[in-house]
N, C-alpha and C positions, 0 to 999 in steps of 0.2 A: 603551657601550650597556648592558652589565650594569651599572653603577655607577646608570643611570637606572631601570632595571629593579626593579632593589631599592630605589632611591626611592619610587616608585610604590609598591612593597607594603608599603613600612612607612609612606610614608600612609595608606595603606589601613584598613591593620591600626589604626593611631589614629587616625583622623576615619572608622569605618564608616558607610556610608549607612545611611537610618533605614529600615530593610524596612517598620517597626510602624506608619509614618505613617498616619493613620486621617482626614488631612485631606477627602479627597475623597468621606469619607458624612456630611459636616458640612450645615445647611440643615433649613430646613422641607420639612417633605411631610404633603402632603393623599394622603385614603385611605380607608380603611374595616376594620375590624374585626370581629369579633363580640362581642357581649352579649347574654346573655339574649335568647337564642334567636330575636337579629335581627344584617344589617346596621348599622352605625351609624357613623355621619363623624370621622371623626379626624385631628386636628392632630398629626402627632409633632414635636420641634424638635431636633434632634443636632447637638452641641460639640463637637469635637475639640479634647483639649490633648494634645499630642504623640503617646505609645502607647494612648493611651485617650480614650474615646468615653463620655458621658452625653447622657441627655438628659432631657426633657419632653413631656408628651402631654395631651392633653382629647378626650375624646369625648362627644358629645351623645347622651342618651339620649333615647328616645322621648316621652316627657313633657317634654320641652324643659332638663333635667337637663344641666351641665355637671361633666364628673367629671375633675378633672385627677392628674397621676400622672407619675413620675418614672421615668425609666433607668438602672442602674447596669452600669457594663460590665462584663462577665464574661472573657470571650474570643474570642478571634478564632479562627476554623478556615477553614483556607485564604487565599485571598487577599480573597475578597467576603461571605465568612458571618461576622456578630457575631451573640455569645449578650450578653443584656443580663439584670437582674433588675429585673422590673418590682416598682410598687409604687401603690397608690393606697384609695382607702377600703373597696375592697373585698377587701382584703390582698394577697398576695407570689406572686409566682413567675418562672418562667424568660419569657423572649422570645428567637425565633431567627429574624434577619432574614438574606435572600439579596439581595443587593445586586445590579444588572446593573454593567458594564462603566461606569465610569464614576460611578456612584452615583446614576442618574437616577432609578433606580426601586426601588424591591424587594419582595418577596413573602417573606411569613414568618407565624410563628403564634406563639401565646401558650399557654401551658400553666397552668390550673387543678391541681385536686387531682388529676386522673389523664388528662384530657380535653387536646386540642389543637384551638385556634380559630385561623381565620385571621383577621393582619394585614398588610396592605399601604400602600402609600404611594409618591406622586408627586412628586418636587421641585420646588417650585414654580420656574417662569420655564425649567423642562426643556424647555417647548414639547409634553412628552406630556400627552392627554389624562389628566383626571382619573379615575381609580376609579368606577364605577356604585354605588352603596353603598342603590340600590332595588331589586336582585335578593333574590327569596327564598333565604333558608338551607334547605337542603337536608338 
């Protein structure tokens, strides 16, 4: 029985399970964000390759404007929060999404030059309703 005991720990010890797996926030999600001082619909699209997470996004501006923009993973804090660094034509900064249970959904925001905006997003075929992205910003 010890002789199996210590087999078990020294596979262990060499094949570790992957804790960092980020498979399960991979998927399109529909959603909503802020811009300039509205709502506005948003496609995010997240890859998972192994420990890390990118992605892609467009949001439709009010004048029928398609702005697309890009994710770079940062880190992961905890088990369902990734920081990402966004990026698109109207420059750079952090994003920090909250993942639910699962990765169906999440609520997170975007950081400008000192300001924090909310972004969220729906996975699509989740069966959750989509985001309302006609409420006024407050």
């Amino acid at each position: 029985m010890l002789r199996f005991a210590l087999s078990l720990l020294l596979l262990a010890v060499a094949n570790p399970t992957r804790a960092g797996d980020l498979s399960s926030f991979a998927g399109k999600y529909v959603g909503c964000a802020v811009s300039g001082d509205e709502w506005v619909p948003i496609a995010t699209t997240l890859t998972a390759d192994g420990d890390t997470l990118s992605g892609t996004y467009v949001f439709i501006e009010t004048p029928g404007r398609w702005v697309p923009g890009t994710l770079a993973f940062v880190s992961r804090d905890g088990e369902n929060d990734i920081t990402f660094l966004w990026s698109d034509i109207y420059g750079t900064g952090s994003a920090s999404f909250f993942f639910s249970a699962g990765g169906a959904r999440f609520d997170g925001y975007w950081t400008g030059e000192s300001e924090r905006f909310p972004w969220n997003g729906v996975r699509q075929g989740s069966g959750l309703p989509k985001p309302d992205c006609s409420a006024p910003v407050a």
